[in-house]
C-alpha positions in Angstrom: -22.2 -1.2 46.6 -24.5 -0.4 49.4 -24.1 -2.3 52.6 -27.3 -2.9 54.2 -26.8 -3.5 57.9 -29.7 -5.5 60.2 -31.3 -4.2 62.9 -33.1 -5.8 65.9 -36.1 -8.1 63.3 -34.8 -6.8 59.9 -34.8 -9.9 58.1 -33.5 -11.2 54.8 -36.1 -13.2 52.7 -35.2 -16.8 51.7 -35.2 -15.9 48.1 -32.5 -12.8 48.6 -29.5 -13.7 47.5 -31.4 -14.8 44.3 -33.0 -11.4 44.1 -29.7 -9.8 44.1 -28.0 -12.0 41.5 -30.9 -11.0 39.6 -30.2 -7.3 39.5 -32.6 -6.5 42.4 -31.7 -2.6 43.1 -34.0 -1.3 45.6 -35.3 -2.9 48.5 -37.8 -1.9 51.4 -38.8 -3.2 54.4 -41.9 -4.8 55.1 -43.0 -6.6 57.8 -39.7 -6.6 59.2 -38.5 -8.0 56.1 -36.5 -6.9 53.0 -38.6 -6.7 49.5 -37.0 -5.9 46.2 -38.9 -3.1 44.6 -37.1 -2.8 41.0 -34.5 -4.1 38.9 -33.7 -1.5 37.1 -36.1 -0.6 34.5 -39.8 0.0 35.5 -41.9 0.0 32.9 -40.0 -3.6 30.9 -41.2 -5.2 34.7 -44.8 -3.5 34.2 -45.3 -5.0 30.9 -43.8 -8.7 31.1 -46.6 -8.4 34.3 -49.3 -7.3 31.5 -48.4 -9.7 28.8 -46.5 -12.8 30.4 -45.4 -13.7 33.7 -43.1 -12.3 36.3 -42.1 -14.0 39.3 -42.3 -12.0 43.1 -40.1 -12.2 45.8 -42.9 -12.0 48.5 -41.8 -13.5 51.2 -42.8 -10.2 53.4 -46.2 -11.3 53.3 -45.7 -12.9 56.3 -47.9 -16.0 57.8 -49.9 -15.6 61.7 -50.5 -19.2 62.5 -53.2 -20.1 65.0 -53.1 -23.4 65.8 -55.1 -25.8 68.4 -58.1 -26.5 69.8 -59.7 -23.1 70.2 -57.7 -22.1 66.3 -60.7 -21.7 64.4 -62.7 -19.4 67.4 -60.3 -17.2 67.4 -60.1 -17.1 63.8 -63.7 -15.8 63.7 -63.2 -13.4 66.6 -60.5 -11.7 64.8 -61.9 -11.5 61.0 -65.2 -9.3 60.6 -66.2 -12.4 58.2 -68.5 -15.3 58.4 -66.3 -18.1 58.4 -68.1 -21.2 59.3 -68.3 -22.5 55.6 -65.0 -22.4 55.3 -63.5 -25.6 54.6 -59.9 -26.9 54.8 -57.9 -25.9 51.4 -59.8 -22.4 51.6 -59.2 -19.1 51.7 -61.4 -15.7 52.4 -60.5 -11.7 52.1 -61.3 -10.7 55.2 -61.0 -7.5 57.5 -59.6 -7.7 61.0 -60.9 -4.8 62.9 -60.2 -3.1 66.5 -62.8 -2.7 68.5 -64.0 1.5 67.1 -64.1 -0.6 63.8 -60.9 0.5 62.3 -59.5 -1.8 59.6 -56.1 -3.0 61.0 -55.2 -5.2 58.3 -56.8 -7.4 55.0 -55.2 -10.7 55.1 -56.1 -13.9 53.4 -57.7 -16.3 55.7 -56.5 -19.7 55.2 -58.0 -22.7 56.9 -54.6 -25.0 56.9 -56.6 -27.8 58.3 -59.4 -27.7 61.4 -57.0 -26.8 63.8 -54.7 -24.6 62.4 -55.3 -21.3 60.1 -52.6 -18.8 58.2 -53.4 -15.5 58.1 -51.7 -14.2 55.0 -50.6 -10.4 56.0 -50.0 -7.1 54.9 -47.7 -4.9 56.6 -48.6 -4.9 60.2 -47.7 -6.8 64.0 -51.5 -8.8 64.1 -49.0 -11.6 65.2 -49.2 -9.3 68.3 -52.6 -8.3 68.2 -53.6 -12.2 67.9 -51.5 -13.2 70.6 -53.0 -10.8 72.8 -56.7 -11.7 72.1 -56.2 -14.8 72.7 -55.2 -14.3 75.8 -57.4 -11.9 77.0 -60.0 -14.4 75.8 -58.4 -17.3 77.4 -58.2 -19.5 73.9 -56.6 -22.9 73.7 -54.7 -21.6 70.9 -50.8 -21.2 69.9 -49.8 -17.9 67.7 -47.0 -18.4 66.0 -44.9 -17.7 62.5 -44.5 -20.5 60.7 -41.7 -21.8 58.1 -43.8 -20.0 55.4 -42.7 -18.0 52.7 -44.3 -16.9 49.6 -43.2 -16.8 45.9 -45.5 -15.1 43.1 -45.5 -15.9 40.0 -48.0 -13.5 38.2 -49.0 -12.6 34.6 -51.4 -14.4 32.1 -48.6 -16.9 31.2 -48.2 -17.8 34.7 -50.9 -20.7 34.9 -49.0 -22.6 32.1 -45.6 -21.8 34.1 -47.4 -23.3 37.2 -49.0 -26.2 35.4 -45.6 -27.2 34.1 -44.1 -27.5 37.4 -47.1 -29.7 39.6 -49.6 -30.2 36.8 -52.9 -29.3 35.3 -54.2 -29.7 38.5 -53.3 -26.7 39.3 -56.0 -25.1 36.7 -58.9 -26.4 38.4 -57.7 -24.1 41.7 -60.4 -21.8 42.2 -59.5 -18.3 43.4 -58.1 -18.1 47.1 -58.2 -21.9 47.2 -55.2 -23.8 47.9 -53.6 -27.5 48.1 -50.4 -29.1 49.6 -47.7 -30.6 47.5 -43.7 -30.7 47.0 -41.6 -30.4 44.0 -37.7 -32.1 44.5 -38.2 -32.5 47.8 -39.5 -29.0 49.0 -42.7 -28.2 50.6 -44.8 -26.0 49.1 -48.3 -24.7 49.7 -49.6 -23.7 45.8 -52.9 -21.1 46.0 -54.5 -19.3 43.2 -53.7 -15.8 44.1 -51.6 -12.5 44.3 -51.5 -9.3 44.4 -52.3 -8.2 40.4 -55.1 -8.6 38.7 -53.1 -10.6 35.8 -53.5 -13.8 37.2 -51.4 -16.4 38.5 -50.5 -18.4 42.1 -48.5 -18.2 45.3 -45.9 -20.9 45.8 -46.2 -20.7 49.7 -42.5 -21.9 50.8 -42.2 -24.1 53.9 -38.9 -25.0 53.9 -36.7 -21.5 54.5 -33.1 -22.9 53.5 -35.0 -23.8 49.7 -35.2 -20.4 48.9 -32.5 -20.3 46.1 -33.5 -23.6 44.7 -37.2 -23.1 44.6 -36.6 -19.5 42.6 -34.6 -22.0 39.9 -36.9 -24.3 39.5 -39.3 -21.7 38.6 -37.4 -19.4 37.1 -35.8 -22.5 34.6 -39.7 -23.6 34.4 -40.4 -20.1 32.9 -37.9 -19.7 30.5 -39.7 -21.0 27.5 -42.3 -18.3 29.0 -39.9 -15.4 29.0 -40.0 -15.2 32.9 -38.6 -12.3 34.6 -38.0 -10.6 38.2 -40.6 -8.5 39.4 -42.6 -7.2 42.2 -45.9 -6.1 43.3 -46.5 -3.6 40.7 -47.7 0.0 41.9 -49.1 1.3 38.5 -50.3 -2.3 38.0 -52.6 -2.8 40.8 -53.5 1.1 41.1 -54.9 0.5 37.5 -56.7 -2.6 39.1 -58.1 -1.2 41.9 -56.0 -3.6 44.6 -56.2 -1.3 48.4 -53.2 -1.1 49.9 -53.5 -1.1 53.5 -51.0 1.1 55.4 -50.8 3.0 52.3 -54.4 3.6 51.8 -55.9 3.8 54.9 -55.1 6.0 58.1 -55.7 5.2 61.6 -59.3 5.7 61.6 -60.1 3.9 58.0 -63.1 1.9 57.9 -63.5 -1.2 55.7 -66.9 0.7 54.4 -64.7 3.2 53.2 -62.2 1.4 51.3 -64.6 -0.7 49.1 -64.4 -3.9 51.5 -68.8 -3.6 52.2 -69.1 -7.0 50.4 -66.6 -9.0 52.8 -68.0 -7.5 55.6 -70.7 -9.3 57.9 -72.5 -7.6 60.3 -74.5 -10.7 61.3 -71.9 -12.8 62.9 -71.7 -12.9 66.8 -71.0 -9.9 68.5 -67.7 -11.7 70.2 -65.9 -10.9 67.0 -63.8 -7.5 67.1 -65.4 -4.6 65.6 -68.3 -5.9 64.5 -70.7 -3.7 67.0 -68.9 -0.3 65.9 -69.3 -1.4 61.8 -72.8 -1.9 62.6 -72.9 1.5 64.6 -70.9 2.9 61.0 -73.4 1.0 59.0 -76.5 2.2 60.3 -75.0 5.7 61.0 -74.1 6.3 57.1 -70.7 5.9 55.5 -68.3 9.7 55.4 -65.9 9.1 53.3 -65.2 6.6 49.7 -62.1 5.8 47.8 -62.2 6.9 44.5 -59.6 6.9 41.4 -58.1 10.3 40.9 -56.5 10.9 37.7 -54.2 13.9 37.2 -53.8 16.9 34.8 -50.0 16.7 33.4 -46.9 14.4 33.1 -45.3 11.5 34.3 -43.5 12.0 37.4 -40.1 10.0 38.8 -41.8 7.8 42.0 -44.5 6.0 43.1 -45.1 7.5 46.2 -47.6 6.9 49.5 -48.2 10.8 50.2 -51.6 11.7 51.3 -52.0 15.2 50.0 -55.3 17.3 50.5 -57.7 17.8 48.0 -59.6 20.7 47.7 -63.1 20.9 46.0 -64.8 24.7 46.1 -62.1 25.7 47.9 -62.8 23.2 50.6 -60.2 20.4 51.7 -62.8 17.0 51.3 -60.3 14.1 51.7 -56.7 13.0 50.6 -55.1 11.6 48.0 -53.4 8.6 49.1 -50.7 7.2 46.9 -50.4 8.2 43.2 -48.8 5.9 40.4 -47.8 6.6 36.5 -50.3 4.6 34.3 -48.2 2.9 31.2 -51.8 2.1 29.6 -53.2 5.6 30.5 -50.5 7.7 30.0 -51.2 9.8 32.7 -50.4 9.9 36.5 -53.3 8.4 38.2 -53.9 7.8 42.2 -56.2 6.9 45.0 -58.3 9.2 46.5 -60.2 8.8 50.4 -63.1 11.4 49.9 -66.1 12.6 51.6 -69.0 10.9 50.1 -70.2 14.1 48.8 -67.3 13.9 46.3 -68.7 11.6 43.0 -66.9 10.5 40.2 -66.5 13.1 37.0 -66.0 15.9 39.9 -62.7 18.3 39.0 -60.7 18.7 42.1 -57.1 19.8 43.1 -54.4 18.0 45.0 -52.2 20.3 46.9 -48.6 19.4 46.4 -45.7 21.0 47.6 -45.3 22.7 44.2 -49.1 24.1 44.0 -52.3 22.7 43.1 -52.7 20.1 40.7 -55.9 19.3 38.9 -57.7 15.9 38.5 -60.6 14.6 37.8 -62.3 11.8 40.5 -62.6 8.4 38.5 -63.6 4.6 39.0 -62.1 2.2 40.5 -60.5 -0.3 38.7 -59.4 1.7 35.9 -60.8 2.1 32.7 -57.1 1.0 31.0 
């Protein structure tokens, strides 16, 4: 057996030793956190997803807490969002920006209560970059982790898995929306979300030494169900059309460019990050799209984050970011960041080690 040894914030997850006794056999890091990614037979995990529920080990998606006085300014300073509706028990997609407009991260905003806010995040430090704007801006504010770690359960069983565990309440949760509760004496946060497009919830953990007993509780919930292990599913939410930031995007991505237009507002005050450049983008017209990408030939071993060229009349116009095997499709299908010039139905070639591959530019989502 492997022997994984920590390093400097390299973290176990409440929930690993669970993962592990569950046959977890590959894990990455995330957030300075190790996520399970497999247990041991890929496509079984993409279709218990598809047709029942799976339960995720996402404790990686970490929590930046701002709390106090000045929590909900700084909120709206860092999120390219109007979010002055926003009402306690509520979250938002949002884009947090620098200040060229470069997308940074796409967390879930969630307003805890009027003083304090999670933002749910992918994989990148905007604990730091919160910290620092607050400062520089002289908020009453504290940034902080929290206690908080999240457990998916996912799939279109997963409501009734849920709604045996804190009841039908939890049916009326519209998307993004959350509420408060416990179950045998741990604190949970339960929100309609995650990161498929199968449905289901995120039982946000804020007790870290309940990790093992919260994964039985749900786990024995779902065994009428037919629950399983799982994690967030790389065919699955390419065929969706879920943006992966890190993977998708590079270090001048804007949110323009990777679908995220509709969550964008350009009309909120200028004191929020980004917002001038996006308008300057705006106004100045969009260079590149992310399109679907779905390739000539066979299914090939990995999932992989790569970024290959992709040539169109012998010119390079964009990358291909990440690439996936579709179980629904049949065919190996991907994500492609293309100059705008590029439209769906055009026949392109993604240059791989091996030589040129052909595809054809597609949709997003899917048509599975």
């Amino acid at each position: 057996m492997a022997h994984i040894v920590s390093a400097g914030r390299l973290r176990k997850s409440p929930f690993y030793t669970s993962t592990i006794e569950e046959g977890a056999e590959t894990l990455l890091t995330y957030n300075n956190m190790l996520v399970p990614r497999g247990y041991g037979d890929r496509e079984a995990e993409y279709w218990r997803l598809i047709n029942g529920v799976s339960m995720w080990d996402v404790a990686v998606q970490r929590q930046v807490q701002l709390k106090g006085p000045d929590a909900a300014k700084l909120a709206q300073i860092l999120c390219v969002r109007d979010l002055s509706s926003q009402v306690i028990g509520q979250g938002k997609y949002v884009a947090i920006c620098d200040h060229n407009g470069v997308l940074i991260n796409d967390p879930i905003a969630m307003k805890v209560a009027d003083d304090c806010y999670w933002l749910s995040i992918g994989n990148s430090d905007i604990w730091f970059w919160a910290r620092c704007v607050a400062g520089e801006r002289g908020l009453d504010v504290e940034v902080s982790e929290p206690d908080v770690s999240p457990l998916a359960v996912q799939g279109p069983k997963a409501e009734d898995v849920v709604a045996s565990l804190f009841g039908d309440w939890v049916r009326d949760l519209r998307y993004f929306w959350f509420k408060e509760t416990e179950i045998e004496g741990i604190p949970v946060t339960v929100m309609r979300a995650g990161w498929s497009k199968q449905g289901g919830f995120e039982l946000f953990l804020r007790d870290g030494t309940k990790g093992d007993h919260l994964w039985r509780i749900v786990k024995d919930a779902g065994t009428p169900f037919d629950i399983g292990p799982g994690y967030p599913n790389p065919s699955e939410r390419t065929e969706s059309g879920l943006l992966n930031y890190g993977t998708d995007t590079d270090d001048g991505t804007n949110p323009f460019e990777v679908r995220m237009g509709k969550f964008i507002d350009l009309d909120v005050s200028d004191d929020v990050i980004g917002v001038k450049a996006l308008r300057k983008i705006k106004q100045g017209g969009v260079k590149r799209h992310q399109l679907g990408i779905v390739l000539e030939g066979g299914e090939e071993n990995e999932d992989q984050s790569i970024w290959l060229d992709i040539v169109k009349d012998g010119a390079v116009i964009g990358h291909m970011t990440h690439k996936a095997w579709s179980y629904r499709m049949q065919r190996m299908i991907g994500y492609a960041l293309v100059s705008v010039e590029a439209q769906t139905g055009d026949w392109v070639e993604v240059m791989k080690d091996a030589g040129p591959v052909t595809g054809q530019l597609s949709p997003i989502p899917f048509a599975v």
